[in-house]
Wavefront OBJ file of the C-alpha trace (Angstrom):
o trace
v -93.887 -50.557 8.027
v -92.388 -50.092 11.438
v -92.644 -46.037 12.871
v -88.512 -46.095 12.269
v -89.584 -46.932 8.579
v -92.032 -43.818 8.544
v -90.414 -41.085 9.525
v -87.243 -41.786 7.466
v -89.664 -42.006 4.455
v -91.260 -38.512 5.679
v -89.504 -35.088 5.248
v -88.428 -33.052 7.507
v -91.228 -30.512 8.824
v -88.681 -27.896 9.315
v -88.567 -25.876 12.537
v -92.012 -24.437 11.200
v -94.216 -27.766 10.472
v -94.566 -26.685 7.183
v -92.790 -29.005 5.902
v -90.443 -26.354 3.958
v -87.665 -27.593 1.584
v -84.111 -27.040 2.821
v -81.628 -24.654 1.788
v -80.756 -25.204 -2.242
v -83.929 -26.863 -3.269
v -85.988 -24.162 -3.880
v -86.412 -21.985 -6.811
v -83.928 -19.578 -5.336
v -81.209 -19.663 -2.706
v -82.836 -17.797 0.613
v -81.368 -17.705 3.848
v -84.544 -18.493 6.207
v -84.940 -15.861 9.076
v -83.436 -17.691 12.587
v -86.259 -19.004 14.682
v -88.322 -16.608 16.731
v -87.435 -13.514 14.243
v -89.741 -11.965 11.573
v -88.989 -11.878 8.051
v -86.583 -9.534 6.986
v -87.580 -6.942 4.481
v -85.723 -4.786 2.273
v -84.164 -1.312 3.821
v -87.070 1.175 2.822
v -85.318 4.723 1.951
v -86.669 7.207 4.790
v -88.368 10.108 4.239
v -86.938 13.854 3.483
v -86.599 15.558 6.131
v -84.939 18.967 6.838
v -81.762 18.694 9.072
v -81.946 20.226 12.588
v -78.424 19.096 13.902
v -76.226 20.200 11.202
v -78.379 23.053 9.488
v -77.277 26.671 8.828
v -80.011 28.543 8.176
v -83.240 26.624 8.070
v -81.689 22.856 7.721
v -83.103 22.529 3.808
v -79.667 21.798 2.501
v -78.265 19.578 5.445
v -81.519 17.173 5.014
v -80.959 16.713 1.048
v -77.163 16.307 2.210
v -78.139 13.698 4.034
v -81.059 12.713 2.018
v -78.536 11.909 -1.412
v -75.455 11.106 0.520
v -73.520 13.939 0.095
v -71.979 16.965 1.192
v -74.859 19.811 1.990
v -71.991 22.283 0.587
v -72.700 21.017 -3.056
v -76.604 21.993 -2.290
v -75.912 25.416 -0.610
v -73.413 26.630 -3.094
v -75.663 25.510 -6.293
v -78.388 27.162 -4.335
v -76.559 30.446 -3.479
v -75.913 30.325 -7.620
v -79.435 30.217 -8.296
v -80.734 32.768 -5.975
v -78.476 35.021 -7.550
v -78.964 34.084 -10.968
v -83.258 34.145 -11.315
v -84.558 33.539 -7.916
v -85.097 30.067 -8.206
v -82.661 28.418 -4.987
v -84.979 31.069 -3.197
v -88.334 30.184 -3.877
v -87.275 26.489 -3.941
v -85.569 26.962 -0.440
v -88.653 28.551 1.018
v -91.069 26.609 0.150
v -88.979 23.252 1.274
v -88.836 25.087 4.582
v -92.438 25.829 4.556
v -93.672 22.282 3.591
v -90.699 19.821 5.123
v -90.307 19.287 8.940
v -87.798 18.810 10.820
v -86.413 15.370 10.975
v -87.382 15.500 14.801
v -90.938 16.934 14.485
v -94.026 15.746 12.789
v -95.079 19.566 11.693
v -94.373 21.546 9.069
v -94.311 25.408 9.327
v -97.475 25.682 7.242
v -98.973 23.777 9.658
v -97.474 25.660 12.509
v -98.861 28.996 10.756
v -102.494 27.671 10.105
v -102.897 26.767 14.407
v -101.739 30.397 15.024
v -98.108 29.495 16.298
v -96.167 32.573 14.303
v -92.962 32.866 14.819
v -89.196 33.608 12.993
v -88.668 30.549 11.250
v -91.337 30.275 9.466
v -91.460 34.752 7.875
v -88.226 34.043 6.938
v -89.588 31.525 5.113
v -92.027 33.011 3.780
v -89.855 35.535 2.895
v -87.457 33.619 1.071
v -90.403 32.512 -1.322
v -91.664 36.150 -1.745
v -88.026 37.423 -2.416
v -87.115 34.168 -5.201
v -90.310 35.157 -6.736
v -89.667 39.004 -7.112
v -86.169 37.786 -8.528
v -87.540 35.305 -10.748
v -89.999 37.719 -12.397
v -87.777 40.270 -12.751
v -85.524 38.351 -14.958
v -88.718 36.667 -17.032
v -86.775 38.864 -20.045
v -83.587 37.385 -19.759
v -83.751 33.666 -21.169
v -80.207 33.392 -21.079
v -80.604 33.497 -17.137
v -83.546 31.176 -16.918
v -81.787 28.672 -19.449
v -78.720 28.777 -17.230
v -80.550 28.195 -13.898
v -83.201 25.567 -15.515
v -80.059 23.387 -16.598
v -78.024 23.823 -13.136
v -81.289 22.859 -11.066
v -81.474 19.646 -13.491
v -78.047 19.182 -13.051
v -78.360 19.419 -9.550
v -80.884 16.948 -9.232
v -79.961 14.430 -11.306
v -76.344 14.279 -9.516
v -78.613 14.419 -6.102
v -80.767 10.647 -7.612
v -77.653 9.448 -9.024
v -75.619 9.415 -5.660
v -78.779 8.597 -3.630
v -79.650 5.200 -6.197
v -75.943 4.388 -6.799
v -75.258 1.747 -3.948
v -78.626 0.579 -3.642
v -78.913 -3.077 -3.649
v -82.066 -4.625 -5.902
v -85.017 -5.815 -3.255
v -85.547 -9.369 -3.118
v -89.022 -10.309 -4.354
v -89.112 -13.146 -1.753
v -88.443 -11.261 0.949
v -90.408 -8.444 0.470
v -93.479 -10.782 -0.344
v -92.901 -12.649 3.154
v -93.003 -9.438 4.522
v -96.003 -8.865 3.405
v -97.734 -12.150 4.425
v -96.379 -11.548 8.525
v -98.961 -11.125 10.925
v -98.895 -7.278 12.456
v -96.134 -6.896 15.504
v -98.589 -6.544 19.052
v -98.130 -2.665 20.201
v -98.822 -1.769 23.276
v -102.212 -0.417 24.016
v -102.853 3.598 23.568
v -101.523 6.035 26.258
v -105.077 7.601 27.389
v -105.180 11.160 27.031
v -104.150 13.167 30.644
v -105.541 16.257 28.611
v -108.003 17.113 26.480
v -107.581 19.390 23.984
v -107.041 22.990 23.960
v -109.760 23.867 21.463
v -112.632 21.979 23.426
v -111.772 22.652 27.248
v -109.226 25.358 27.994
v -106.214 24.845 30.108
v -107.556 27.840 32.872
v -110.897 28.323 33.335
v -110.464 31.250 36.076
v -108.099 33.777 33.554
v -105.455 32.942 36.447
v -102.935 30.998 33.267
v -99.580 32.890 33.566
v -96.912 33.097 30.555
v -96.785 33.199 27.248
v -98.367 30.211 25.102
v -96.656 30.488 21.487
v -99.663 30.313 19.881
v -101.849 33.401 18.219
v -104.662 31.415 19.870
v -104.768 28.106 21.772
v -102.411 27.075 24.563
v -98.663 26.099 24.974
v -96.995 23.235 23.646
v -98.269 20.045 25.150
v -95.329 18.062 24.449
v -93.555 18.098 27.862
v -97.287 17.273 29.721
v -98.168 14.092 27.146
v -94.751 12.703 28.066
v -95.108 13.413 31.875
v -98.114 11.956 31.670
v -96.650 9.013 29.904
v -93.961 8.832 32.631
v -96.813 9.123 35.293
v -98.559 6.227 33.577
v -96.369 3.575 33.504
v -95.081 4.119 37.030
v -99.000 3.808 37.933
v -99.109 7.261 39.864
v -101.473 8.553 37.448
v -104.604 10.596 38.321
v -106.802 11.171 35.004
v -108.674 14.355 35.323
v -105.955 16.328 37.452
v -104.043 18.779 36.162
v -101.004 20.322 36.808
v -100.010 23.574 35.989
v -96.261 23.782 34.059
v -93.958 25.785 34.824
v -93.797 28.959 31.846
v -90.716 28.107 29.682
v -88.087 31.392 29.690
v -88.398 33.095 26.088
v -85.854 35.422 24.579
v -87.366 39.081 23.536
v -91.042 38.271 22.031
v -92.037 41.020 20.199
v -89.382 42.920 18.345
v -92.045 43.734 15.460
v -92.416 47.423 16.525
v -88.779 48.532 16.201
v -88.370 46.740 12.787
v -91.074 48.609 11.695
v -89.738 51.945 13.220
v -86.049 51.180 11.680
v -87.697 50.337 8.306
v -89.420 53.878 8.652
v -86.228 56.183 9.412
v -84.138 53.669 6.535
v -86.833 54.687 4.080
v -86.888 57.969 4.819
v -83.113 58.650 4.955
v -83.145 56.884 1.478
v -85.556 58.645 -0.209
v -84.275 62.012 1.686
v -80.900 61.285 0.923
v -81.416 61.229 -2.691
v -84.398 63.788 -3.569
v -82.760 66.648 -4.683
v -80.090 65.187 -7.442
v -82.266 61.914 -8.507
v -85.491 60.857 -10.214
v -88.631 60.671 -8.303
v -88.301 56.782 -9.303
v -85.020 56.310 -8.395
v -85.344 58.050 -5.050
v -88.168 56.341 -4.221
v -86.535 53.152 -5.033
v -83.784 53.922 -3.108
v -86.063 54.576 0.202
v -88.287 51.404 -0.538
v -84.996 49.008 -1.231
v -83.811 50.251 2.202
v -86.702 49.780 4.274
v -86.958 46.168 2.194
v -83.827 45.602 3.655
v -84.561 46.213 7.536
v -87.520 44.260 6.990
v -85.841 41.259 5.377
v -82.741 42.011 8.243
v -85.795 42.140 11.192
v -87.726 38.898 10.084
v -83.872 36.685 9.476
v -83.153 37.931 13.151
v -87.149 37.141 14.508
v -85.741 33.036 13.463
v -83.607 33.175 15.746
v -84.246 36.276 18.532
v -87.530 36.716 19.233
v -90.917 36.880 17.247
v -91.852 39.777 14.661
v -95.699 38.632 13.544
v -97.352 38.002 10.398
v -98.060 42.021 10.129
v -93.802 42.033 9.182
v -94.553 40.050 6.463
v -97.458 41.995 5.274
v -95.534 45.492 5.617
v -92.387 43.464 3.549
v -94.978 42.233 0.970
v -96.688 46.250 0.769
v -93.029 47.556 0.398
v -92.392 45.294 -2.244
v -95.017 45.626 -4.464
v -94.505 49.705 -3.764
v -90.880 49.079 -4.875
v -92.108 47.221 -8.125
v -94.575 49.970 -9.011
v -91.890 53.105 -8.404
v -89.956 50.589 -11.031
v -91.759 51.495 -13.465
v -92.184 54.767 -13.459
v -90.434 56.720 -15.959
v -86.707 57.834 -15.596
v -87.971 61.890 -16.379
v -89.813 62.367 -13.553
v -88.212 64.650 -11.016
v -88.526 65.371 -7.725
v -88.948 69.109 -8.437
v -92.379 70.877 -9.881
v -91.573 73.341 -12.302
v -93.085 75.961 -14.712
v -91.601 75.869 -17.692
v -92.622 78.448 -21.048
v -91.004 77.920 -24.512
v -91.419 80.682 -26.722
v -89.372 80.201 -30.395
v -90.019 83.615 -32.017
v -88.448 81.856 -35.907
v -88.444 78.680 -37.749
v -84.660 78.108 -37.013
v -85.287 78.409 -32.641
v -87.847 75.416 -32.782
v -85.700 72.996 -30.905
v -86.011 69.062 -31.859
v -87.213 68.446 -28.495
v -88.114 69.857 -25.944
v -88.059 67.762 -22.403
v -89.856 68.416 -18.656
v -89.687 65.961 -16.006
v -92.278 66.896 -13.378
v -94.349 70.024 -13.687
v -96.042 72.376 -16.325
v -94.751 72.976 -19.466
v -95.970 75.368 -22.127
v -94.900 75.438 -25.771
v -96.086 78.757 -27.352
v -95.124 78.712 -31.130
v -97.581 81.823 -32.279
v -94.844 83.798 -32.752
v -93.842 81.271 -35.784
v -94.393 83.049 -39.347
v -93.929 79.682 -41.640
v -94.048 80.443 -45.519
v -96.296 78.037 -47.644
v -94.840 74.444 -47.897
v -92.110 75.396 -44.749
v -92.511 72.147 -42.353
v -91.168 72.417 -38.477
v -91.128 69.635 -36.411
v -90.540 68.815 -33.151
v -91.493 66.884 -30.097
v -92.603 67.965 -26.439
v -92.412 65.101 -23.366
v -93.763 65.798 -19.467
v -93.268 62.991 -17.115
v -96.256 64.097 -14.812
v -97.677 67.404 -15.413
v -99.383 69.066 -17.890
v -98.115 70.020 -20.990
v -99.848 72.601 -23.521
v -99.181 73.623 -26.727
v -100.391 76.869 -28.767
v -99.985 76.704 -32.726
v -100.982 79.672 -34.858
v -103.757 80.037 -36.732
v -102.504 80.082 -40.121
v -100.946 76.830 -40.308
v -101.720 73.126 -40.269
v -100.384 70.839 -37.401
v -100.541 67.616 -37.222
v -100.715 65.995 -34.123
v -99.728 62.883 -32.637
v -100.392 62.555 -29.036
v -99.612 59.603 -26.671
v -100.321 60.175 -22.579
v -100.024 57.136 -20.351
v -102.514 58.133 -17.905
v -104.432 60.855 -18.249
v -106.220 63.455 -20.117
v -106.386 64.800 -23.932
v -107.856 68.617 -24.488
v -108.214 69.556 -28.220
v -109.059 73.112 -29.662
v -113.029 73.584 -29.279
v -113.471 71.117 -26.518
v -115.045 72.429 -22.857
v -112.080 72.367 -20.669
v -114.290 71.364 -17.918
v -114.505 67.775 -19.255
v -111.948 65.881 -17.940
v -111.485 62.071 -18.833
v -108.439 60.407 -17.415
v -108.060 57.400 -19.061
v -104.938 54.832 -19.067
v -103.031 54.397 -22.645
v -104.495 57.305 -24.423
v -103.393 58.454 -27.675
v -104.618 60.331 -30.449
v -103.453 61.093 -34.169
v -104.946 64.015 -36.214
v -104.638 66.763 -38.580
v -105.708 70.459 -37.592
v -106.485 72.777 -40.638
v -105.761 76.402 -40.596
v -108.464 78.783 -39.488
v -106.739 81.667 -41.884
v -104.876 81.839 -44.983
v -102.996 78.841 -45.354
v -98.878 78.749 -44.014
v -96.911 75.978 -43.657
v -96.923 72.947 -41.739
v -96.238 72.062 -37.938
v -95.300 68.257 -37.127
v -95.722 67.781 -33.637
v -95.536 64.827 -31.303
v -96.685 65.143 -27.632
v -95.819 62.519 -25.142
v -97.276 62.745 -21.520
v -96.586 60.174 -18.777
v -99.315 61.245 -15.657
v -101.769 63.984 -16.641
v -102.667 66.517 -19.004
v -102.056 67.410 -22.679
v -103.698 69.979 -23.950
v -103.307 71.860 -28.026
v -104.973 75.614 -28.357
v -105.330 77.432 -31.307
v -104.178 81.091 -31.636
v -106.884 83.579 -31.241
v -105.449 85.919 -33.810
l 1 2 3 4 5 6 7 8 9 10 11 12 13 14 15 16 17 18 19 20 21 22 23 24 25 26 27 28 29 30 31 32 33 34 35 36 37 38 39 40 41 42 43 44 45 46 47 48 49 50 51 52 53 54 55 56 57 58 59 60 61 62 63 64 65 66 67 68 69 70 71 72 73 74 75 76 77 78 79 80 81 82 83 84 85 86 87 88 89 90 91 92 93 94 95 96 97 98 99 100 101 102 103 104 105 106 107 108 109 110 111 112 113 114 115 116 117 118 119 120 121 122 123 124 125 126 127 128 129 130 131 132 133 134 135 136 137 138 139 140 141 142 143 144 145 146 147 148 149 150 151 152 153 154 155 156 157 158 159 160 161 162 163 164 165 166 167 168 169 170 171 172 173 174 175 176 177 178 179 180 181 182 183 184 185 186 187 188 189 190 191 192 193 194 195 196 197 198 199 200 201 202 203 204 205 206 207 208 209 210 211 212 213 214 215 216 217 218 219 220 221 222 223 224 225 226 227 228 229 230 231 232 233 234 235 236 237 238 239 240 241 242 243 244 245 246 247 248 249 250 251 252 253 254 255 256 257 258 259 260 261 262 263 264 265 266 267 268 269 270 271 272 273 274 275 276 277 278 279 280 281 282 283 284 285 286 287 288 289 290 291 292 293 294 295 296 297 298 299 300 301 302 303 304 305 306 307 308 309 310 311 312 313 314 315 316 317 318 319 320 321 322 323 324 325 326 327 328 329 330 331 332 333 334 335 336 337 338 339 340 341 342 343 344 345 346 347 348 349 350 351 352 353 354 355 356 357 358 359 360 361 362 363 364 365 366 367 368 369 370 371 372 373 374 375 376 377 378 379 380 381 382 383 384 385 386 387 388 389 390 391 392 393 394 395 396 397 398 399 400 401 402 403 404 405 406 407 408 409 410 411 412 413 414 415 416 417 418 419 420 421 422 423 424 425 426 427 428 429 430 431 432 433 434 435 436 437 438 439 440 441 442 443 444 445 446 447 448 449 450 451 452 453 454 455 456 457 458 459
């Protein structure tokens, strides 16, 4: 056989010597890469990252815009909705802006927090969380709410897969699997470091560093001297081991900590001024505590933007948050006012149903009472914080049901000097008469902070 003979009776190598089938004959229909090119592999979705270009606030809603191909307005209103309606846009939005960088940046804010660089954007993060979760736990009681905002978020996010998944093509098996066979691509070798780090040789030695550095600790960003020194290498003017000092970026106003926690002072104090004399001691101090919430949640939105207000902000926000829970719950007949009060019925008919004191001392005397045998009077006697006493005559039997939040219960024969305050006391019992036998007294006594106290008649 002549060599004209063999190589018609030999197939084609193909442009690889592998002696690969052409186009058609295969198992499936592939269109071979052209000739110096690597395989091509199916587009891989990128990553989530929040939106620095086109954000508002903190770019959460302009990155899952862009994220599920569609308009960030459909996130921030459904967002806006759920703050408002059990917290959860909030704590969602805070903790994506705590936990997601920005599509230009490799660090998160948690990150940023944990090397000591402190600054706006990442308390009014925090913030946002710490607000969303008050709101969410104040409406644990309403399932209605939580229903509502549990089927909008799912909503939400299966509109936000559906859009993202809807024009996706299916990968290609083949290609993905040739992909995976290619050698690496070369790099280039490693840019040596100009500078070690901040944390094992500091940038001055002699205390002569001037400007500020961003960081709690540490030095300033070293972004602009790596890519100098880049720059520096590849033009081959390098000089490893010499540094050069940089010139101190211009900052806005730094700290502006101090006078949001001076404007939070005089907004607390107007509030709870304001509203001393004609309101509850709860509601007042509500009022004072909501406002100085306010400046504080005003100071640290500003500090993303203007300036830098320090993690102490967020601490004083959390303190006035947890003392606006607590006033919450105290109850609506405490006043602002401490007051002596003395109730003296001299007959059956004067004994009121109830008898009421918001802050102060109140004293029930019913000695003057003359109840036949079998006559029953009853009534009930309530302090918010205070002390409330009651005397009964001898003559007749009472029975007693006493309930004080926190506090103290004194009963006839007991040494006043022992005191036992005690949350969620309460006590139910029947005092006989000391004398000939009257009628009855049916008394409940109800104290929210402090004392109640029942004395018999000493003749």
């Amino acid at each position: 056989m002549t060599d004209q003979q063999h190589a018609a009776a030999e197939p084609d190598p193909g442009p690889d010597g592998l002696g690969a089938p052409p186009p058609g004959t295969g198992p499936r229909d592939t269109v071979p890469p052209a000739e110096g090119e690597p395989p091509h592999a199916p587009e891989v979705p990128r990553k989530f990252r929040r939106d620095r270009r086109h954000k508002m606030l903190g770019g959460v809603c302009a990155g899952l815009g862009r994220q599920c191909d569609m308009d960030p307005v459909i996130f921030r209103v459904v967002l806006a909705v759920l703050s408002a309606t059990g917290g959860i846009g909030l704590i969602f939005y805070g903790f994506v802006w705590l936990f997601v960088p920005y599509d230009d940046d490799d660090e998160n804010e948690v990150r940023k927090l944990l090397t000591g660089r402190v600054d706006g954007q990442a308390l009014a993060a925090v913030l946002f969380a710490l607000v969303g979760c008050g709101v969410l736990l104040s409406m644990l009681k309403n399932g209605s709410v939580l229903a509502f905002s549990v089927v909008l978020s799912l909503l939400l996010a299966g509109a936000g897969y559906w859009s993202q998944h809807r024009g996706a093509p299916d990968p290609d098996p083949l290609a993905a699997q040739a992909v995976a066979d290619a050698p690496p691509e070369a790099q280039a070798p490693p840019v040596p470091a100009s500078y070690p780090s901040w944390w094992r040789d500091p940038i001055v030695k002699d205390g002569s560093h001037v400007g500020g550095t961003g960081y709690l600790w540490g030095p300033s960003d070293t972004g602009d001297r790596d890519v100098a020194a880049a720059v520096s290498i590849a033009r081959g003017t390098s000089r490893p081991g010499v540094r050069t000092r940089a010139e101190p970026k211009p900052r806005g106003p730094r700290w502006i900590g101090g006078w949001v926690f001076l404007l939070a002072l005089v907004a607390g104090g107007l509030g709870t001024g304001l509203t001393w004399d004609d309101r509850a001691l709860g509601t007042s101090l509500q009022t004072g505590l909501a406002c100085a919430l306010i400046v504080f949640g005003l100071g640290i939105a500003v500090s993303a933007f203007l300036g830098r207000t320090g993690a102490g902000s967020i601490f004083l926000a959390v303190v006035t948050a947890a003392l606006l829970a607590a006033s919450a719950a105290l109850p609506k007949d405490i006043t602002t006012q401490w007051v002596r009060t003395y109730w003296t019925p001299t007959a059956a008919a004067d004994v009121r149903e109830n008898y009421d004191l918001g802050t102060g001392v109140g004293t029930l005397d019913l000695t003057h009472l003359d109840l036949a045998n079998g006559q029953t009077v009853t009534t009930t006697a309530e302090v918010g914080i205070g002390r409330l006493k009651v005397v009964v005559p001898k003559d007749a039997t009472v029975k007693l049901s006493i309930d004080v939040g926190v506090g103290d219960i004194q009963l006839p024969g007991e040494d006043k000097k022992d005191v036992d305050v005690e949350p969620g006391k309460s006590k139910e019992l029947t005092l006989s008469p000391t004398g000939k036998a009257g009628g009855t007294l049916d008394i409940d006594l109800h104290v929210g902070i402090g004392q109640a106290e029942v004395a018999r008649a000493a003749s």
